[in-house]
C-alpha positions as CSV (number, residue, x, y, z in Angstrom):
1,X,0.0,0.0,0.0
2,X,1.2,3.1,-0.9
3,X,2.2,5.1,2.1
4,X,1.7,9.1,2.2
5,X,2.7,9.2,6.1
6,X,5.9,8.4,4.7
7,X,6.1,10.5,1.6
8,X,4.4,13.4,4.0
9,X,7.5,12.9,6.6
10,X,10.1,11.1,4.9
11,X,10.9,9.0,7.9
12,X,13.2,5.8,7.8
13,X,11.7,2.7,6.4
14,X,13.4,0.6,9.4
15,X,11.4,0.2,12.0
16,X,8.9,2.5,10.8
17,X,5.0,2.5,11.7
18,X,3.2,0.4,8.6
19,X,-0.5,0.6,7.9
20,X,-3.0,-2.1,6.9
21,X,-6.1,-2.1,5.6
22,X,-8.5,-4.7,7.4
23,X,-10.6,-5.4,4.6
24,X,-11.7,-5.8,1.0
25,X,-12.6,-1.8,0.4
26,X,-16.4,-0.6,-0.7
27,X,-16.8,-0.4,-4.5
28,X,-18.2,3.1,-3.8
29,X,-16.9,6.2,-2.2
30,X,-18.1,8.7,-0.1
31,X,-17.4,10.8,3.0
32,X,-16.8,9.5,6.6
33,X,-14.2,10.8,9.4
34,X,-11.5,10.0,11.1
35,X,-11.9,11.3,14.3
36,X,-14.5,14.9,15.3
37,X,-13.8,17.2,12.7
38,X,-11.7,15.4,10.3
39,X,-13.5,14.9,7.1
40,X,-12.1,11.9,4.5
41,X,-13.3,10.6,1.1
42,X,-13.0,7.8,-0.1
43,X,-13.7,4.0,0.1
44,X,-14.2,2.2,3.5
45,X,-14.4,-1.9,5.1
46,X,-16.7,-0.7,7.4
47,X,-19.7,1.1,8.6
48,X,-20.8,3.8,5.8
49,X,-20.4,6.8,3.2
50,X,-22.3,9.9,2.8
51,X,-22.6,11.4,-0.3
52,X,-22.1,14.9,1.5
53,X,-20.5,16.2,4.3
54,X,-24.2,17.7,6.3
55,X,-25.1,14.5,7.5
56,X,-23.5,12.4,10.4
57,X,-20.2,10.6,9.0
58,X,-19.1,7.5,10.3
59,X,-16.1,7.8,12.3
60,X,-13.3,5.1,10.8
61,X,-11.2,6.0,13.8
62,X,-13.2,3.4,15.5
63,X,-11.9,0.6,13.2
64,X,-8.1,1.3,14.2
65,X,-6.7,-2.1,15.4
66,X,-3.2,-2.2,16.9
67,X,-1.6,-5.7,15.4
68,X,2.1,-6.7,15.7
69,X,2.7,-6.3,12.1
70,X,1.1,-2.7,12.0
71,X,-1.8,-1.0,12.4
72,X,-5.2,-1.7,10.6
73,X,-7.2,0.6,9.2
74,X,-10.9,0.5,7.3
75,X,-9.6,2.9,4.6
76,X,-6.8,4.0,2.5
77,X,-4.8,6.8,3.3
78,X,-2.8,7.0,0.6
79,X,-6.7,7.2,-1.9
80,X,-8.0,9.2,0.4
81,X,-4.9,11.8,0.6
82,X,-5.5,11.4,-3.5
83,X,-9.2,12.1,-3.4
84,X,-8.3,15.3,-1.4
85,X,-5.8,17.0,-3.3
86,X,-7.1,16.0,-6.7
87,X,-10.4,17.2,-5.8
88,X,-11.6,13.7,-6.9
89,X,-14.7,14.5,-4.1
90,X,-16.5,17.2,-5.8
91,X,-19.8,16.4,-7.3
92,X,-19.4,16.0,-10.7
93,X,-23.4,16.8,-11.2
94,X,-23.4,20.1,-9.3
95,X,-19.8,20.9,-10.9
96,X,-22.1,20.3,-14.6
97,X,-24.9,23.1,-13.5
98,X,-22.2,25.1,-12.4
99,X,-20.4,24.8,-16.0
100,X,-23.6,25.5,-17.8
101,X,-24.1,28.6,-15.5
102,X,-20.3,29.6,-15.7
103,X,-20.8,29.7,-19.7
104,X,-24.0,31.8,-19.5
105,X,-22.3,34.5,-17.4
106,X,-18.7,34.6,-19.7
107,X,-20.8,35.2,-22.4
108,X,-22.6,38.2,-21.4
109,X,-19.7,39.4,-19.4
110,X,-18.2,41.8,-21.8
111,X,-21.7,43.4,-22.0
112,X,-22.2,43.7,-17.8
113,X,-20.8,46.6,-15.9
114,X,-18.5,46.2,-13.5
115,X,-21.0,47.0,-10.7
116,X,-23.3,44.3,-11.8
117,X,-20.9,42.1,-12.4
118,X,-19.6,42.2,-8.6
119,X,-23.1,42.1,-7.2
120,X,-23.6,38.9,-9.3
121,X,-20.3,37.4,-8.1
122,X,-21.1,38.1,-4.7
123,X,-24.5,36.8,-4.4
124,X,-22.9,33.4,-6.2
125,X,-20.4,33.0,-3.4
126,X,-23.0,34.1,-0.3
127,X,-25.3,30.8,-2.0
128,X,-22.0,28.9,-0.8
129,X,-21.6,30.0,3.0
130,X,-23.5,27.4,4.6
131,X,-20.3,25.0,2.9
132,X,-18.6,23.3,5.7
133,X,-16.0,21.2,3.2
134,X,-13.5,22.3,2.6
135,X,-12.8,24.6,5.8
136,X,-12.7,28.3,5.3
137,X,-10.2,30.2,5.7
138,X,-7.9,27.6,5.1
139,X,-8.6,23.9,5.3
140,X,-5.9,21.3,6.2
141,X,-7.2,18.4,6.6
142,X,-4.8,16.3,4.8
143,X,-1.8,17.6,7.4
144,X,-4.3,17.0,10.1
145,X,-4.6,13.4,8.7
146,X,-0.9,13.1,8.2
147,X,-0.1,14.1,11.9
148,X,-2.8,11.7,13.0
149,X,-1.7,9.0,11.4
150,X,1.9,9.5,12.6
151,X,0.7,9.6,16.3
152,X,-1.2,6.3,15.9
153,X,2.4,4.8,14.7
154,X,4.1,5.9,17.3
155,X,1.9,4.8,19.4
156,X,1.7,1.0,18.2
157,X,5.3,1.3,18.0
158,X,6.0,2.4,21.1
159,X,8.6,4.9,19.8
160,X,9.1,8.4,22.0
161,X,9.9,10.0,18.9
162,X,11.4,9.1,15.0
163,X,13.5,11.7,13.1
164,X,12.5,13.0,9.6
165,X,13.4,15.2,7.2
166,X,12.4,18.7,7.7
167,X,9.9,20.3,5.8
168,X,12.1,23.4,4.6
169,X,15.8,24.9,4.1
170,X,17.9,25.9,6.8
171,X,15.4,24.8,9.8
172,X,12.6,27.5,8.5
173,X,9.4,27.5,9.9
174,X,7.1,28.2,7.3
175,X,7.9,29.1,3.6
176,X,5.8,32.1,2.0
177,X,5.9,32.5,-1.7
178,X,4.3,35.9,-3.4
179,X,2.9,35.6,-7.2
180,X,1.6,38.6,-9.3
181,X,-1.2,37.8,-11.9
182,X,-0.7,40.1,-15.0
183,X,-4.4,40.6,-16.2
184,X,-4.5,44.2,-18.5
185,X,-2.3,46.3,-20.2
186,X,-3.0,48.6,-17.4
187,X,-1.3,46.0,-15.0
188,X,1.7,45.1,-16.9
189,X,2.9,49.2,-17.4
190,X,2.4,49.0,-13.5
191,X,5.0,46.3,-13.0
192,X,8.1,48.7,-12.5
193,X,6.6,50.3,-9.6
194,X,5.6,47.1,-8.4
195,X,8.6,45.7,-8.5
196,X,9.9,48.4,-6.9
197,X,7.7,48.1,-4.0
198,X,8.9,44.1,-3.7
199,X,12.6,45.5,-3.2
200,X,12.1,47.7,-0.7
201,X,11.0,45.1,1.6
202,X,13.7,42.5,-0.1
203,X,10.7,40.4,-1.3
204,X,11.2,38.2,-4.6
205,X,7.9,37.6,-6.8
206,X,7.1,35.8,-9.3
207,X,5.0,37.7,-12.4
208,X,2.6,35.5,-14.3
209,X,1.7,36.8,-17.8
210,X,-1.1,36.1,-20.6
211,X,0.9,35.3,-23.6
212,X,-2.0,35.7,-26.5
213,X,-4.6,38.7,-26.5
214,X,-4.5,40.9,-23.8
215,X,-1.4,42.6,-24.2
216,X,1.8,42.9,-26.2
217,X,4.9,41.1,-24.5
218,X,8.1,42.3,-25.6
219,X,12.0,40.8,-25.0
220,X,12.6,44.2,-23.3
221,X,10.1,43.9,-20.5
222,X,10.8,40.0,-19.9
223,X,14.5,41.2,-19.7
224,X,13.5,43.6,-17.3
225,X,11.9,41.2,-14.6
226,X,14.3,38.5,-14.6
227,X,17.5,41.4,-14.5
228,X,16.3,42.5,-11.4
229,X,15.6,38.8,-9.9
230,X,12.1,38.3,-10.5
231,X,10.4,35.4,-11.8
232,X,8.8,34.9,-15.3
233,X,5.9,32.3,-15.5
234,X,2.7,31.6,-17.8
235,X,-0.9,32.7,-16.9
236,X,-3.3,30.4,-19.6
237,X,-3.2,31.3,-22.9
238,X,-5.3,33.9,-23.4
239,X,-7.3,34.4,-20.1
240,X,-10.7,33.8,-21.7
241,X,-12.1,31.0,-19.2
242,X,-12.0,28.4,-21.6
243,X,-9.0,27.2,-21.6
244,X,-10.5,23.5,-19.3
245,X,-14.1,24.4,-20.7
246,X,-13.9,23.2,-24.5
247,X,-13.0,19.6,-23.7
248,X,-10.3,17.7,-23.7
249,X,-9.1,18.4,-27.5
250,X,-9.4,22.1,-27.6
251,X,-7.4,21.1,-24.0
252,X,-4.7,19.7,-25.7
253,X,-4.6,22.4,-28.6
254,X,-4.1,25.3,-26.9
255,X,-1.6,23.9,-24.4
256,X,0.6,23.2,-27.7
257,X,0.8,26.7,-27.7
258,X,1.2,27.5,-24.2
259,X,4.5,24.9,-23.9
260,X,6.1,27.0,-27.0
261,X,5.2,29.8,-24.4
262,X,7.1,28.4,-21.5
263,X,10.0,27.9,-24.0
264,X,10.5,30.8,-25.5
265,X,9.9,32.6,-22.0
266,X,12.0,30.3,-19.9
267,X,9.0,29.7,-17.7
268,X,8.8,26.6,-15.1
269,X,5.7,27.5,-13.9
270,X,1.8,27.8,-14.7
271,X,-1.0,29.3,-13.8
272,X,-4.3,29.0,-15.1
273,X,-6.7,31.9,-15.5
274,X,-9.5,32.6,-12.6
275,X,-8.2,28.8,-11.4
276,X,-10.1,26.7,-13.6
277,X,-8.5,23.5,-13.3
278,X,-8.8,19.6,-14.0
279,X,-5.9,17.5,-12.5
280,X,-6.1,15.0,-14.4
281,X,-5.2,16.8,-17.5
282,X,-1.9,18.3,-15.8
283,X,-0.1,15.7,-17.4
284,X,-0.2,17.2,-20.7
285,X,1.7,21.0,-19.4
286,X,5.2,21.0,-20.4
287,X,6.0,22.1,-16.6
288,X,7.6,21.7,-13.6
289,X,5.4,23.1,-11.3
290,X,1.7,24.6,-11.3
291,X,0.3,27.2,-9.6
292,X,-3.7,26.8,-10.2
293,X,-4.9,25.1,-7.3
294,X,-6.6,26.7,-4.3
295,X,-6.4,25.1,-0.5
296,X,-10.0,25.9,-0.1
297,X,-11.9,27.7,-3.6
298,X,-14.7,29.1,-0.9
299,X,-14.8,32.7,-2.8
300,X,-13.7,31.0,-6.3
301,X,-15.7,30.6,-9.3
302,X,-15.2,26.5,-9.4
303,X,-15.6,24.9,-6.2
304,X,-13.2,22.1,-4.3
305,X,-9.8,22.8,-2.9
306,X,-6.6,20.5,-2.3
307,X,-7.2,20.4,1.6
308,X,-3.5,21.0,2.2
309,X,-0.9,23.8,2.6
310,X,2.1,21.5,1.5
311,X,3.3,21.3,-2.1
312,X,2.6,17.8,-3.8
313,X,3.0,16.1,-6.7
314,X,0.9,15.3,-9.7
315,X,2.5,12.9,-12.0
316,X,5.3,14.8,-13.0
317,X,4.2,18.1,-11.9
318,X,4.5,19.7,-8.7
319,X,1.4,21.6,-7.2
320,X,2.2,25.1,-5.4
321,X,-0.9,25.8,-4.3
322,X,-2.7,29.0,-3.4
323,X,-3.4,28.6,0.0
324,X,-4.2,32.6,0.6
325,X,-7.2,34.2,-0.3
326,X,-6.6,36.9,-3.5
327,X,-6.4,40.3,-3.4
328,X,-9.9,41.0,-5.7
329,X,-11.7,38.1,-3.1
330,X,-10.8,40.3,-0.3
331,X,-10.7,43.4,-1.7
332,X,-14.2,43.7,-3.8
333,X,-15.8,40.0,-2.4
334,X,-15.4,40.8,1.4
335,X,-15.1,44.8,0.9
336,X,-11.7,44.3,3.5
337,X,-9.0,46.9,3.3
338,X,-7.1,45.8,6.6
339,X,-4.6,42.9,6.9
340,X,-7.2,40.7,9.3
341,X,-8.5,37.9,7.0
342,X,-4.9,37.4,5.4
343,X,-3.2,37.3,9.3
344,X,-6.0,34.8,10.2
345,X,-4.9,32.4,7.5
346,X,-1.4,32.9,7.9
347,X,-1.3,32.1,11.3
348,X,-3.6,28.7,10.6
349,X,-0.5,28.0,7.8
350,X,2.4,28.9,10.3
351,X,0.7,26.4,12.6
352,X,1.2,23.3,10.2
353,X,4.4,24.7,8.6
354,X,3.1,25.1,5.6
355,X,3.3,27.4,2.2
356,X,1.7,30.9,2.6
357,X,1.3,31.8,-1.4
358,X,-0.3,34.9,-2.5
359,X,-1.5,36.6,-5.7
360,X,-1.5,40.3,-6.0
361,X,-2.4,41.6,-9.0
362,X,-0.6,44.8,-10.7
363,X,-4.3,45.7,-12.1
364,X,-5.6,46.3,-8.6
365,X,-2.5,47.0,-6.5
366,X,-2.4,50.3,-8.8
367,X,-5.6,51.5,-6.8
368,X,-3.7,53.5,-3.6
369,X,-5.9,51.8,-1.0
370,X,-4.8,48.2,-2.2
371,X,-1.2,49.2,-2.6
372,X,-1.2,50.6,1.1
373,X,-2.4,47.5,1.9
374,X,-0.3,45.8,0.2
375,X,2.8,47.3,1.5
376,X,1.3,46.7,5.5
377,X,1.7,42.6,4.4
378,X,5.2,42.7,2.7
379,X,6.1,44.8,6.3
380,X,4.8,41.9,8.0
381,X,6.2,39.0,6.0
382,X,9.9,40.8,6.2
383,X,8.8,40.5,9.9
384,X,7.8,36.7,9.9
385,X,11.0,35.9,7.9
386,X,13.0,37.0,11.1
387,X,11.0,35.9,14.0
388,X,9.0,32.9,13.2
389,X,12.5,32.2,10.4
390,X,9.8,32.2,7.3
391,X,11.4,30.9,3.9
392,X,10.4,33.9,1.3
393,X,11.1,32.0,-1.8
394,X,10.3,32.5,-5.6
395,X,8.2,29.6,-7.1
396,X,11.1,28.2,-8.9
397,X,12.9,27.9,-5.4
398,X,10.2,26.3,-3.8
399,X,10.3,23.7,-6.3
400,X,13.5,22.9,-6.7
401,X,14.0,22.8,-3.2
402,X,10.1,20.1,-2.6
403,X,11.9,18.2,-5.5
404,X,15.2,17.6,-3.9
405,X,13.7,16.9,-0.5
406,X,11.4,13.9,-2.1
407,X,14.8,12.8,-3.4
408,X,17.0,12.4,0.1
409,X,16.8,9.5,2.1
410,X,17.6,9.6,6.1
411,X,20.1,6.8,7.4
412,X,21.7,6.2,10.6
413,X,25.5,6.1,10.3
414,X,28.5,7.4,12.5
415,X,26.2,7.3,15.8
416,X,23.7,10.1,14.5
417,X,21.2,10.2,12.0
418,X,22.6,12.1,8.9
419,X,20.8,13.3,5.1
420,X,21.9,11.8,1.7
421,X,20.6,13.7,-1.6
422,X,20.7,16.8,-3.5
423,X,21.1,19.8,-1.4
424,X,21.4,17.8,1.7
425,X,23.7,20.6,3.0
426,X,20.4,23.0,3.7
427,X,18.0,20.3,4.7
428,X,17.7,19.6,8.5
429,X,16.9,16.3,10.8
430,X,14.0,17.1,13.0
431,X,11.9,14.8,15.3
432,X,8.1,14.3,15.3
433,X,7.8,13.2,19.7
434,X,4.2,12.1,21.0
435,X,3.6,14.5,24.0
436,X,0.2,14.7,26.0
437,X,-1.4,12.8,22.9
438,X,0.1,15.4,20.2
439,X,2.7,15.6,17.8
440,X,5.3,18.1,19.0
441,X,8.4,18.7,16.3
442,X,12.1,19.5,17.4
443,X,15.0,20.8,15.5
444,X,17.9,20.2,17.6
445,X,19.2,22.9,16.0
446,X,16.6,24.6,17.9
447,X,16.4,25.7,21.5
448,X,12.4,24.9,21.3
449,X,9.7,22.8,19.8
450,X,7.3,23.2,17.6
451,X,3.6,21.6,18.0
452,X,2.2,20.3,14.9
């Protein structure tokens, strides 16, 4: 059985917790929990699945059998992690009306105000409120899962504590990662001073731009982000909406076009417009990492969410996803010109160690309200990067560094347990310990822990 705990942690194989499932699996899926609060999907061996997440769920924690080979469970963690972050749960009928509706409204777009076409937006997302799946602000069920899992394992083990690879470079806490969305012409002749804003406060973006339609792209203006360290990536193809509407042949059409993109740009990364996505057709982006996936989509136009705040891999391609809310959601959804709602979610990400990723966008961040606002975060993030020793990376970093850290292995040798892989020299050995019934992580680098 494939084993996320593992892949989550990167633990030792030796004398590692193993998991078990008890019996042959349901032919259907559905949702049940593992313990209050924590919603799964997927298929069990016992009890029952609900088809949403407003009725009572059975609670699979009950199945949990400690045996001497490991311990036995009535699901399948590593489907269930799957059904998460693929968004395999969400209703495919609802997601069909929603389609339908979606079409309606991009065709008469052009023709709506701007006024009308917030008010519509925003009565949408209030028909969504009473939505307890995923969790809003930020969901993270899958890391709840993960740390859950790992305490059971300790437990049948009997282990105190078992070392593992650390999440991030250097020992850092958290890693935050800021991405600008480069909608209008408007937008990209608002770059420079953007840019300039990100230096004062030593920040390193990444800039995501529309290749086809919306505005001209020229060699001098590519040359001008990367010479002064920012990050180039794609943003669709030609922002229409379409780009996973047409089927899966238009699909595969225009992102023939949007790989000669990455080439001729040098881009790693991708981002799809408004964050229409389907994971399953990833496969097909000449990539190596995508950037189109919320945690929770509570306030986006295409429901679901990944239910983590850790990168992961598709196939070949590794997910960054968005695990902050954007600027236009908080800005023109919630009407919030204060730093509140982003501080709430970052302190739920710091708490699992996880990646705070941001869009701003130069269209709106040229309004002096936003910008002001804008400028009160990147003060706060410099702060974070100092005291709670945040990671501020650029995309490409982020996933050089995820890929490298899936490639070490942690052995025991010379006394001490010591990293072997690619940029080994920045990775750190920490320790996941089972006090008062929690998972509480040390760095011995560290003079103190951190609880999970």
């Amino acid at each position: 059985m494939n084993d996320p705990v593992m892949q989550y942690f990167l633990y030792p194989s030796h004398g590692a917790p193993t998991f078990e499932i008890a019996a042959t699996l349901s032919s259907d899926p559905g949702y049940f929990q593992f313990g209050p609060g924590l919603v799964c999907y997927g298929k069990t061996s016992a009890g029952y699945r609900c088809d949403t997440t407003d009725k009572p769920l059975y609670d699979a924690a009950d199945d949990v059998v400690f045996e001497e080979r490991g311990i036995e469970l009535s699901f399948n963690p590593g489907e269930v992690v799957t059904n998460l972050t693929e968004e395999r749960y969400v209703d495919h009928r609802e997601a069909s009306q929603v389609e339908l509706l979606r079409q309606v409204y991009y065709s008469l777009r052009p023709m709506l105000p701007t006024a009308l076409r917030s008010s519509l937006q925003r009565r949408y997302f209030e028909s969504r409120q009473k939505a307890s799946f995923p969790a809003w602000p930020v969901d993270t069920t899958v890391d709840q899962l993960m740390n859950k899992l790992l305490l059971l394992g300790l437990k049948s083990k009997g282990l105190p504590a078992i070392p593992f690879i650390w999440f991030w470079p250097d020992g850092a806490g958290a890693c935050s990662m800021m991405t600008h969305d480069v909608e209008t012409k408007a937008g990209l002749e608002f770059c420079s001073k953007l840019m300039d804003v990100d230096e004062e406060f030593g920040i390193a973006a990444s800039f995501q731009i529309v290749p086809e339609r919306r505005y001209a792209i020229t060699r001098q203006f590519i040359d001008s982000l990367k010479g002064r360290g920012f990050e180039v990536n794609l943003q669709d193809l030609n922002h229409d909406g379409r780009l996973f509407l047409s089927g899966f042949k238009e699909f595969s059409s225009r992102v023939n076009r949007i790989n000669s993109y990455a080439q001729e740009f040098d881009a790693a990364g991708f981002r799809s417009a408004i964050l229409y996505r389907r994971q399953e057709w990833f496969h097909l982006l000449d990539f190596d990492y995508d950037m189109s996936v919320p945690n929770t989509a509570h306030y986006d136009p295409q429901r679901g969410g990944c239910c983590t705040v850790m990168p992961y891999f598709i196939g070949k391609i590794l997910e960054l996803p968005v695990t902050t809310s954007q600027d236009y959601t908080v800005f023109h959804y919630l009407k919030n010109y204060s730093l509140d709602f982003w501080r709430k979610q970052i302190r739920s990400i710091l708490s699992k160690h996880g990646l705070i990723s941001f869009i701003f966008h130069p269209d709106y961040l040229i309004d002096r309200r936003a910008l002001d606002v804008y400028k009160g975060l990147l003060r706060e993030l410099a702060e974070l990067r100092s005291t709670k020793t945040v990671w501020i990376a650029r995309p490409r970093e982020v996933n050089r560094w995820w890929r490298n850290r899936a490639a070490m292995r942690l052995i025991f040798k010379g006394g001490e347990w010591v990293i072997e892989g690619p940029d080994r020299e920045r990775a750190r050995v920490a320790f996941a310990s089972l006090e008062d019934d929690k998972i509480v992580y040390t760095i011995p680098d560290r003079s103190s822990s951190l609880v999970s």
